[in-house]
LOFISE-473921 format. One record per residue (C-alpha): residue in one letter; residue number from 1; x, y, z. Coordinates in steps of 0.25 Angstrom, whole numbers, plus 5000, padded with zeros to 4 digits. Each point is the difference from the previous one (the first is absolute). Example, Ala and Ser with C-alpha at 12.3 -4.5 7.8 and 13.67 -1.06 7.14 Angstrom:
REM residues 2
<atom><residuo>a</residuo><num>1</num><x>5049</x><y>4982</y><z>5031</z></atom>
<atom><residuo>s</residuo><num>2</num><x>5006</x><y>5014</y><z>4998</z></atom>
//
This chain:
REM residues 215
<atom><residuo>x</residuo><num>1</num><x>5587</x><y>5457</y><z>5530</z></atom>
<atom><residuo>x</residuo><num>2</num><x>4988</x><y>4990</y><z>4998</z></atom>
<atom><residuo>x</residuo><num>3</num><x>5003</x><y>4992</y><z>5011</z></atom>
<atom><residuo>x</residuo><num>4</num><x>5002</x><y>5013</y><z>5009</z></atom>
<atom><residuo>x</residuo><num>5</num><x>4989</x><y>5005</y><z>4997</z></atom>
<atom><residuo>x</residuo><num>6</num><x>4990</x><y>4988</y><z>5004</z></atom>
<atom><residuo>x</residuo><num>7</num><x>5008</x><y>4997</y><z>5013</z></atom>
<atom><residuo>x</residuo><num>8</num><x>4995</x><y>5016</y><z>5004</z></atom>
<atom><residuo>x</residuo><num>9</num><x>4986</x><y>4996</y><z>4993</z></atom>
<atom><residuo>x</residuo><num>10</num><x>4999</x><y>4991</y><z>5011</z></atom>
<atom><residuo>x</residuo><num>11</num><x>5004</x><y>5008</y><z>5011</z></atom>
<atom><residuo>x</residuo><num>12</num><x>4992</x><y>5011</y><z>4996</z></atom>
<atom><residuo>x</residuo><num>13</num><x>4985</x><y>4989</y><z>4998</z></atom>
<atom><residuo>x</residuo><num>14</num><x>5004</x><y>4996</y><z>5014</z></atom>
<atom><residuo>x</residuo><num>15</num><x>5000</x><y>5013</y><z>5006</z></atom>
<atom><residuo>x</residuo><num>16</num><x>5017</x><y>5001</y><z>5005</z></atom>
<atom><residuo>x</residuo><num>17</num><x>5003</x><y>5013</y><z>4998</z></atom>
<atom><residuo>x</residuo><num>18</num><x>4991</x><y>5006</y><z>5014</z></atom>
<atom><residuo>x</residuo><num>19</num><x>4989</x><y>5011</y><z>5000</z></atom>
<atom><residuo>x</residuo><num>20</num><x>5006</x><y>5010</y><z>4991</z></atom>
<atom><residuo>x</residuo><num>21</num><x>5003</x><y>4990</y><z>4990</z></atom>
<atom><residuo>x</residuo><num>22</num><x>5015</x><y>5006</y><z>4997</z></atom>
<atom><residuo>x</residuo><num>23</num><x>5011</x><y>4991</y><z>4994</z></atom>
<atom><residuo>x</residuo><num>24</num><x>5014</x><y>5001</y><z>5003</z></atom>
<atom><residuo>x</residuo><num>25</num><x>5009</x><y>5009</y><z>4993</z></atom>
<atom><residuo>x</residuo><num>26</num><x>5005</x><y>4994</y><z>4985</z></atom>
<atom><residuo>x</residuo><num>27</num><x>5013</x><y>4998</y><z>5008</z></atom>
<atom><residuo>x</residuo><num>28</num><x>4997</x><y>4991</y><z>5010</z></atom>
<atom><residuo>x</residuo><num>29</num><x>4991</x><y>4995</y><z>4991</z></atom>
<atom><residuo>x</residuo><num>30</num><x>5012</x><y>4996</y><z>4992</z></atom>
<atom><residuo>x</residuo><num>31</num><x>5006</x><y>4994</y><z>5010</z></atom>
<atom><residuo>x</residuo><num>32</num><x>4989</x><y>4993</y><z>5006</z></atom>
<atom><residuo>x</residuo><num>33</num><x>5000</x><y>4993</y><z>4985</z></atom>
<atom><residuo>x</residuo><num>34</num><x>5013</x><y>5001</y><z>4998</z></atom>
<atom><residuo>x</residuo><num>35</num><x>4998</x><y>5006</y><z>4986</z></atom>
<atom><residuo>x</residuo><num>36</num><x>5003</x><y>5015</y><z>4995</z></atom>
<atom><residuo>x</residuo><num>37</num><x>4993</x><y>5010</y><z>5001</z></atom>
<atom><residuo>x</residuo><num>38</num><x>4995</x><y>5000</y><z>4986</z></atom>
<atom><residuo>x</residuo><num>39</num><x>4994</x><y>4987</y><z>5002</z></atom>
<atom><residuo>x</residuo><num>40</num><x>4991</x><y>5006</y><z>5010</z></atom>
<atom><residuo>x</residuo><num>41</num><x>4996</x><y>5010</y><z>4994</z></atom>
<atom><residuo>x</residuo><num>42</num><x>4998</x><y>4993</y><z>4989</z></atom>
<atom><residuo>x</residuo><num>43</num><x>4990</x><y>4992</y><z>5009</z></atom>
<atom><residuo>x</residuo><num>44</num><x>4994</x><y>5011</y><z>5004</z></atom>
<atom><residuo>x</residuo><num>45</num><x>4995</x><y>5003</y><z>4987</z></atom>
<atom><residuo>x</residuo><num>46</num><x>4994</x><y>4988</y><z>4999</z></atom>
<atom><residuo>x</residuo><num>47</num><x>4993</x><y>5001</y><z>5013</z></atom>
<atom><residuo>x</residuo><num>48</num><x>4995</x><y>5016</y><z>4997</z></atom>
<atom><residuo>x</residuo><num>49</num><x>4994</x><y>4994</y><z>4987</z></atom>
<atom><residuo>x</residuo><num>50</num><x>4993</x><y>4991</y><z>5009</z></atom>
<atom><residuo>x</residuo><num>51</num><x>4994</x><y>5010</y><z>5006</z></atom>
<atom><residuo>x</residuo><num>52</num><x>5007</x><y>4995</y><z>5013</z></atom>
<atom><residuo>x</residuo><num>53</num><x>5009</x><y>5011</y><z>5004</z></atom>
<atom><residuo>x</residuo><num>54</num><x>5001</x><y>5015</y><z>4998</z></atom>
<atom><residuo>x</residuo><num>55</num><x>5014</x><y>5004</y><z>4996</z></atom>
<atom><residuo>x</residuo><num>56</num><x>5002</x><y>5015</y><z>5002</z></atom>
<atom><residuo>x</residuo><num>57</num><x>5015</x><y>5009</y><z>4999</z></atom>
<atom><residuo>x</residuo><num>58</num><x>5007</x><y>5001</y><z>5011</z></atom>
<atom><residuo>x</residuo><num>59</num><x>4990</x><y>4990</y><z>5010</z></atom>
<atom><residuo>x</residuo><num>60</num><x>5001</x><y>4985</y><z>5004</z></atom>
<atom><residuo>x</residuo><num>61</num><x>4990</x><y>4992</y><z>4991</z></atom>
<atom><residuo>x</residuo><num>62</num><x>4987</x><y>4998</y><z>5007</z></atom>
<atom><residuo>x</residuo><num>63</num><x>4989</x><y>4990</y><z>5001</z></atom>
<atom><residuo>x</residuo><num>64</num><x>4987</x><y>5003</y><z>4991</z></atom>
<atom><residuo>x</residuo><num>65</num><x>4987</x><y>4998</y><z>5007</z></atom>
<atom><residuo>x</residuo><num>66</num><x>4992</x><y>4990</y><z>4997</z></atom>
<atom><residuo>x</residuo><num>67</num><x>4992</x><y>5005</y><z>4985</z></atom>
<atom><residuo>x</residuo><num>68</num><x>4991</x><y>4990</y><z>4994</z></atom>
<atom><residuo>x</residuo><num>69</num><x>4999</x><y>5010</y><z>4989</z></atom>
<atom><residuo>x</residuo><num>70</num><x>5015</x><y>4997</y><z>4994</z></atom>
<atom><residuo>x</residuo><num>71</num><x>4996</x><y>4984</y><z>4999</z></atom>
<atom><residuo>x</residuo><num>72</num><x>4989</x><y>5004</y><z>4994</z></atom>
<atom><residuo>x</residuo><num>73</num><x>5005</x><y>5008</y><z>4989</z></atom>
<atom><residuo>x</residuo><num>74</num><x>5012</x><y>4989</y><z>4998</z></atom>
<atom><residuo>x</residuo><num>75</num><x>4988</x><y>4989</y><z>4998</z></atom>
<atom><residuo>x</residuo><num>76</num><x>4993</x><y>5008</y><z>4991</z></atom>
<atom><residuo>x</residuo><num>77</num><x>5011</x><y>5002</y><z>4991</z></atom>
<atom><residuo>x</residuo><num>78</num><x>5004</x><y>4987</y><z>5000</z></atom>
<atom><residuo>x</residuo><num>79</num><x>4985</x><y>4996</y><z>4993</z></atom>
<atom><residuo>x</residuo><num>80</num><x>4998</x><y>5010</y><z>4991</z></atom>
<atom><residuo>x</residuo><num>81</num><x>5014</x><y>4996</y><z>4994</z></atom>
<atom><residuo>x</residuo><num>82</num><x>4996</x><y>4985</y><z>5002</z></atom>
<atom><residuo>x</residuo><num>83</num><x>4991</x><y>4992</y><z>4991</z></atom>
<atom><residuo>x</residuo><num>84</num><x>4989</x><y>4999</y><z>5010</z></atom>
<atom><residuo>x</residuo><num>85</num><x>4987</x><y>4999</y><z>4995</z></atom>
<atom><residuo>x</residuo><num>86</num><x>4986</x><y>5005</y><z>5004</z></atom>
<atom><residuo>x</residuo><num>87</num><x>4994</x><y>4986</y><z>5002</z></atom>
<atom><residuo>x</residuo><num>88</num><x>5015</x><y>4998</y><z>5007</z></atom>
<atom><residuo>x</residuo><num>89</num><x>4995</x><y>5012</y><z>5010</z></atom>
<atom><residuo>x</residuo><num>90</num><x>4985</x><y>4995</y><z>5002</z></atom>
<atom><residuo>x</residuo><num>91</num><x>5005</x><y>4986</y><z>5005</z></atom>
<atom><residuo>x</residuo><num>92</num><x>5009</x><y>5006</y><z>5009</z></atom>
<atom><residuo>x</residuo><num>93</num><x>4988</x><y>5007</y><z>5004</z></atom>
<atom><residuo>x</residuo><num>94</num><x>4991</x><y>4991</y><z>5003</z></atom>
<atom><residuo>x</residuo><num>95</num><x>5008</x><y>4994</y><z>5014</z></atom>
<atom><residuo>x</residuo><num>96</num><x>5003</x><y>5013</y><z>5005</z></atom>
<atom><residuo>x</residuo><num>97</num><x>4985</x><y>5007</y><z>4999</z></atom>
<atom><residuo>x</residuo><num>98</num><x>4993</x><y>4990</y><z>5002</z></atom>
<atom><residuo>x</residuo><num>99</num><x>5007</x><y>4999</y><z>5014</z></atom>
<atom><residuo>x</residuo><num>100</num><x>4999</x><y>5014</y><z>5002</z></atom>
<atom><residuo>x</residuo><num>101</num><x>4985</x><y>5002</y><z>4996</z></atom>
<atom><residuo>x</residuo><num>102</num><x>4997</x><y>4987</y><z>5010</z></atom>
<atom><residuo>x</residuo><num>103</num><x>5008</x><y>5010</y><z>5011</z></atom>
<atom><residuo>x</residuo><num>104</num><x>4993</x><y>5012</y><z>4996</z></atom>
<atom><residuo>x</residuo><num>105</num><x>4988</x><y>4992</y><z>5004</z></atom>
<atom><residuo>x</residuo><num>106</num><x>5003</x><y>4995</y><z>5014</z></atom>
<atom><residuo>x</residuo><num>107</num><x>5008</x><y>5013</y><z>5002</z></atom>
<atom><residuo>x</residuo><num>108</num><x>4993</x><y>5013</y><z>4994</z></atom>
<atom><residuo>x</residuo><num>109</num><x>4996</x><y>5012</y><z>5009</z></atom>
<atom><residuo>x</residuo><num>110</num><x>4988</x><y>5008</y><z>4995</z></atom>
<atom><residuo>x</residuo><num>111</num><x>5008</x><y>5010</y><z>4997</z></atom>
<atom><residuo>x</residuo><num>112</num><x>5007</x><y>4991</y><z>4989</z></atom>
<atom><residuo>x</residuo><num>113</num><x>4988</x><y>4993</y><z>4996</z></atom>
<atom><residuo>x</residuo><num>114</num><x>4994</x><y>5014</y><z>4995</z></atom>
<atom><residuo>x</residuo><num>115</num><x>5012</x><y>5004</y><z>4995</z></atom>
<atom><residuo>x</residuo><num>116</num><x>5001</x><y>4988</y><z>4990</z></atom>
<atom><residuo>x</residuo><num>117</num><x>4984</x><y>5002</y><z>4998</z></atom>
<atom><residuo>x</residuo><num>118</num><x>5004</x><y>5016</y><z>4994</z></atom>
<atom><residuo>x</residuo><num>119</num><x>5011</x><y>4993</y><z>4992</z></atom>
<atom><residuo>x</residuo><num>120</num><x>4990</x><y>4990</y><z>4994</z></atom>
<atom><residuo>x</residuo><num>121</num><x>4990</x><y>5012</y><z>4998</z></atom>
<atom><residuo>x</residuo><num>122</num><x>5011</x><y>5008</y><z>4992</z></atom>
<atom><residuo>x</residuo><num>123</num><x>5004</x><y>4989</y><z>4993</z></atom>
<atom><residuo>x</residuo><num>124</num><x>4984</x><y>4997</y><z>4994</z></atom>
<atom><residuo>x</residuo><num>125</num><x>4998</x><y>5015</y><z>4997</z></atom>
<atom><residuo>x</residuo><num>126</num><x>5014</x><y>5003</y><z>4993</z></atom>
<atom><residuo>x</residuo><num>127</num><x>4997</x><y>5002</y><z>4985</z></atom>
<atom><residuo>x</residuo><num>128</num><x>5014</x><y>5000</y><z>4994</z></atom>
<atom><residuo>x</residuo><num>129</num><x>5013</x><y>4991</y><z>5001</z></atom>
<atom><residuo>x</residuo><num>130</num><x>5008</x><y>5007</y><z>5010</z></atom>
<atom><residuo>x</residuo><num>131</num><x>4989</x><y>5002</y><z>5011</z></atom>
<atom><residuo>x</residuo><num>132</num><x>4996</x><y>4985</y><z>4997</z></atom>
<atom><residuo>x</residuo><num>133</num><x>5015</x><y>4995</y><z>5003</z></atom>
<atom><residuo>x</residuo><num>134</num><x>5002</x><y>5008</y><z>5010</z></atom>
<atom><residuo>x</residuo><num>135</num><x>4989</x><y>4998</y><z>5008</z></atom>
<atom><residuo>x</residuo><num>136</num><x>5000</x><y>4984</y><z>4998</z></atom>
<atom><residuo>x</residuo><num>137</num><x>5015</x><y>5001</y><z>5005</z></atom>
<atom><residuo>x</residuo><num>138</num><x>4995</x><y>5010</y><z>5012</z></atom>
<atom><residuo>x</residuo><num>139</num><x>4990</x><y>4988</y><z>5002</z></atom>
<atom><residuo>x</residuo><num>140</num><x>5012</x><y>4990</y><z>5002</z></atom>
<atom><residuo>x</residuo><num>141</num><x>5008</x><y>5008</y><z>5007</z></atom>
<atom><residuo>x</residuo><num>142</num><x>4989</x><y>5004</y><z>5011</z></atom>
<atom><residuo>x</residuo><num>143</num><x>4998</x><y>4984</y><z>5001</z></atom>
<atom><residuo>x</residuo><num>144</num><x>5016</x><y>4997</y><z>5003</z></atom>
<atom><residuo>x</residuo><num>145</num><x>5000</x><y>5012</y><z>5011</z></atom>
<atom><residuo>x</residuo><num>146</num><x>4985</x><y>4992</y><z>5008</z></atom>
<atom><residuo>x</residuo><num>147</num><x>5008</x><y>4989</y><z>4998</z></atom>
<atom><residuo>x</residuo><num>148</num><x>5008</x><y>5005</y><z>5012</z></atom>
<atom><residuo>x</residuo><num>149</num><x>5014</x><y>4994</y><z>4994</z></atom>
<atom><residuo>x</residuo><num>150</num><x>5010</x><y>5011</y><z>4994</z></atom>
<atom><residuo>x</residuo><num>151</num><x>5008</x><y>4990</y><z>4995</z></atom>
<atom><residuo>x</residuo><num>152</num><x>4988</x><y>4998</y><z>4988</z></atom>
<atom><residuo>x</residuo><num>153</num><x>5000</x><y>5015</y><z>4998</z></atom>
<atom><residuo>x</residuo><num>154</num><x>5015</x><y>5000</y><z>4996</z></atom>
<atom><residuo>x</residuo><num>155</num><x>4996</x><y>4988</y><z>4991</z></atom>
<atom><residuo>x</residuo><num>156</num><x>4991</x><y>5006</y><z>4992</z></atom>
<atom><residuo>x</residuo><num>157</num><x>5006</x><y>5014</y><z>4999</z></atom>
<atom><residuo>x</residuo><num>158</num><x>5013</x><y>4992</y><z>4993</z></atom>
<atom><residuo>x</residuo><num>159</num><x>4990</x><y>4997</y><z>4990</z></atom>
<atom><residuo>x</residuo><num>160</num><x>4993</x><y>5011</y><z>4997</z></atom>
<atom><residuo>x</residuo><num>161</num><x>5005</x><y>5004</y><z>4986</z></atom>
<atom><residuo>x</residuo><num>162</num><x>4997</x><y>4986</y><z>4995</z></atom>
<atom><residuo>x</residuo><num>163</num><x>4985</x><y>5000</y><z>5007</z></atom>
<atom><residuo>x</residuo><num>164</num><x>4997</x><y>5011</y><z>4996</z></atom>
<atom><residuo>x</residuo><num>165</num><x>5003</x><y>4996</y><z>4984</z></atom>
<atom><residuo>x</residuo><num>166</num><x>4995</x><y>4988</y><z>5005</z></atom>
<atom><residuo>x</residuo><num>167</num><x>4985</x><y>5008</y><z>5002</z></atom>
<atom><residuo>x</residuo><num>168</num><x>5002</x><y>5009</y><z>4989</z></atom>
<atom><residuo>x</residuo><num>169</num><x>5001</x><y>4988</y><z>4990</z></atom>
<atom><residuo>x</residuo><num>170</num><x>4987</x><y>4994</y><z>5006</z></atom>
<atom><residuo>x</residuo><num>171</num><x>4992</x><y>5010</y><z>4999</z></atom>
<atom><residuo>x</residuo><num>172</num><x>5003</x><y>5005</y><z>4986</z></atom>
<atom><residuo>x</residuo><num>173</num><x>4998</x><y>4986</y><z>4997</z></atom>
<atom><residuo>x</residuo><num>174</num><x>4988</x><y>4996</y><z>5007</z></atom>
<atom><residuo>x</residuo><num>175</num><x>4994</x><y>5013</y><z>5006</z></atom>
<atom><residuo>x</residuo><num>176</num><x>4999</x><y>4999</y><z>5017</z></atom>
<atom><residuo>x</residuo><num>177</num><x>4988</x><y>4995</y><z>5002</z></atom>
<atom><residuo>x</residuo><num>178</num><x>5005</x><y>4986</y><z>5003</z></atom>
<atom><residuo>x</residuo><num>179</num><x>5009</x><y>5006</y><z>5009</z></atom>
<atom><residuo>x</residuo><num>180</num><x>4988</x><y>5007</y><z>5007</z></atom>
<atom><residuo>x</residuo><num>181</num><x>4995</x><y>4988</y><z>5003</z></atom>
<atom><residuo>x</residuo><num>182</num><x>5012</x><y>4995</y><z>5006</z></atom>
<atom><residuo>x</residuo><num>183</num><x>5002</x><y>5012</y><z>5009</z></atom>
<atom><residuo>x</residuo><num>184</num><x>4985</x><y>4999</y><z>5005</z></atom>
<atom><residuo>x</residuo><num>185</num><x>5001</x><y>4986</y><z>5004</z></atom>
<atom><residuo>x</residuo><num>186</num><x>5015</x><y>5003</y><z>5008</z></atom>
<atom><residuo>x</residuo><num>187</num><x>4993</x><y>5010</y><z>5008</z></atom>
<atom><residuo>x</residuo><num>188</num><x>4988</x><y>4993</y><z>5003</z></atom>
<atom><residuo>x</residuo><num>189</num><x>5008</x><y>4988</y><z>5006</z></atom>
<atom><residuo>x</residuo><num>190</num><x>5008</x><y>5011</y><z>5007</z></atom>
<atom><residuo>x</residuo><num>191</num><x>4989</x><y>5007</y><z>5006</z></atom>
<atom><residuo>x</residuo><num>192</num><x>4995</x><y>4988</y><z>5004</z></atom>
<atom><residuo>x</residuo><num>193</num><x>5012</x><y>4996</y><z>5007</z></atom>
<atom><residuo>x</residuo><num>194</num><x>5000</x><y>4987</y><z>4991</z></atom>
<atom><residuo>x</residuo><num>195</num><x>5015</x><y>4996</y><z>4999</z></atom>
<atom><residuo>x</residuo><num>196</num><x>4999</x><y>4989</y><z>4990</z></atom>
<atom><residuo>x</residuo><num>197</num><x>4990</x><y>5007</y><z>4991</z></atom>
<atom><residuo>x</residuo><num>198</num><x>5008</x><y>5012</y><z>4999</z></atom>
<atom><residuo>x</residuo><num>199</num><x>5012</x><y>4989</y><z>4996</z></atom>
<atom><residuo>x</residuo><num>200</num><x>4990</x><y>4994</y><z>4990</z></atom>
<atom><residuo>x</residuo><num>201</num><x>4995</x><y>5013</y><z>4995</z></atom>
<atom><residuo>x</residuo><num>202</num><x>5014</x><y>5005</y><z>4998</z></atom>
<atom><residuo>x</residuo><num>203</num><x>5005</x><y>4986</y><z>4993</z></atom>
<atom><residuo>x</residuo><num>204</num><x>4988</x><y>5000</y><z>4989</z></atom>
<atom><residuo>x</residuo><num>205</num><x>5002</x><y>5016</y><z>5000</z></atom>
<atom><residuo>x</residuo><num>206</num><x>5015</x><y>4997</y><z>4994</z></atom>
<atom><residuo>x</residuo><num>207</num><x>4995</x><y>4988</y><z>4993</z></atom>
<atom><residuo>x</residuo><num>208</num><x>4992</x><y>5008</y><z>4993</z></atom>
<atom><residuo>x</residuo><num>209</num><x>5012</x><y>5012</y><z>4997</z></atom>
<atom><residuo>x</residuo><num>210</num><x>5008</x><y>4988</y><z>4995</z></atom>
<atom><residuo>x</residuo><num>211</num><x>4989</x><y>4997</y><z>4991</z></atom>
<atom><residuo>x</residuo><num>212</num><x>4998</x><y>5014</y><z>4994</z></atom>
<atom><residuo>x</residuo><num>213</num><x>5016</x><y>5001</y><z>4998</z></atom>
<atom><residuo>x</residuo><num>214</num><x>4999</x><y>4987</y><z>4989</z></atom>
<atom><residuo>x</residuo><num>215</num><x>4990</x><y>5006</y><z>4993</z></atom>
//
């Protein structure tokens, strides 16, 4: 069953069932194997819980389209049930934004760049935990989009639910001033179109959050 259902796997990440995405019947599927039936729907099981195919009554099963969100939501049960850390998340962090805040320099429209200067405003006026996290993750998230590179985007959102305990630990530690410097000194370097300030900015920013969670 295994086995079967990784061969498919394969055909289905190269793209070999055509436009419509539609496999075969379950019978020529068993024959094409040369297993039973069972077996296949037994790999289609696997595959639907994948979130590879739809399986409905009466219909040949079909390709999914492509959905970020279902890898998503696999990840991020996979580290809330892990024994990953917080300082764990910020060093994984530190890479990833730091590239992305060193884009968001070279590659920010204004449009984006006052976008992020709103979420840094809200983030300095909020007066209570929930505005404050939110806003500092708005902040993050707005610098992954100027970054102009979806692929960052995704990154972060799988780790949402750790960030954002992450920023709530933080700040009930340390309050976000500290933080507020941080942000300010990203966008500058944004705004100034300064790619490896905003790296460095972003590195001592981190830095800074790793500090707070040993405290």
């Amino acid at each position: 069953m295994q086995e079967v259902a990784s061969r498919l796997r394969e055909q289905i990440l190269s793209n070999s069932f055509g436009a419509d995405g539609v496999l075969p019947s379950e019978g020529e599927m068993a024959r094409a194997f040369r297993v039973s039936q069972t077996v296949i729907r037994g790999a289609m099981h696997i595959l639907r819980a994948e979130g590879l195919i739809d399986v409905s009554q009466g219909r040949r099963p079909q390709v999914r389209p492509v959905d970020p969100v279902v890898a998503v939501q696999s990840f991020q049960s996979v580290l809330q049930r892990s024994d990953t850390s917080l300082l764990a998340l910020v060093e994984a962090r530190k890479p990833l934004e730091a590239e992305i805040a060193a884009l968001a320099a070279q590659r920010a429209t204004d449009s984006q760049i006052a976008a992020i200067v709103e979420a840094y405003r809200r983030l300095e006026s909020a007066d209570n935990l929930e505005d404050q996290v939110h806003a500092d993750m708005e902040f993050h998230d707005l610098l992954a989009a100027a970054s102009g590179n979806a692929v960052f985007q995704i990154f972060l959102t799988t780790v949402t639910q750790l960030l954002r305990l992450s920023l709530q630990t933080t700040i009930t530690r340390v309050g976000q001033q500290r933080a507020l410097e941080g942000h300010r000194d990203i966008l500058a370097a944004v705004k100034a179109g300064d790619a490896q300030a905003a790296r460095e900015a972003m590195l001592h920013h981190l830095a800074m959050a790793a500090e707070d969670l040993q405290d």
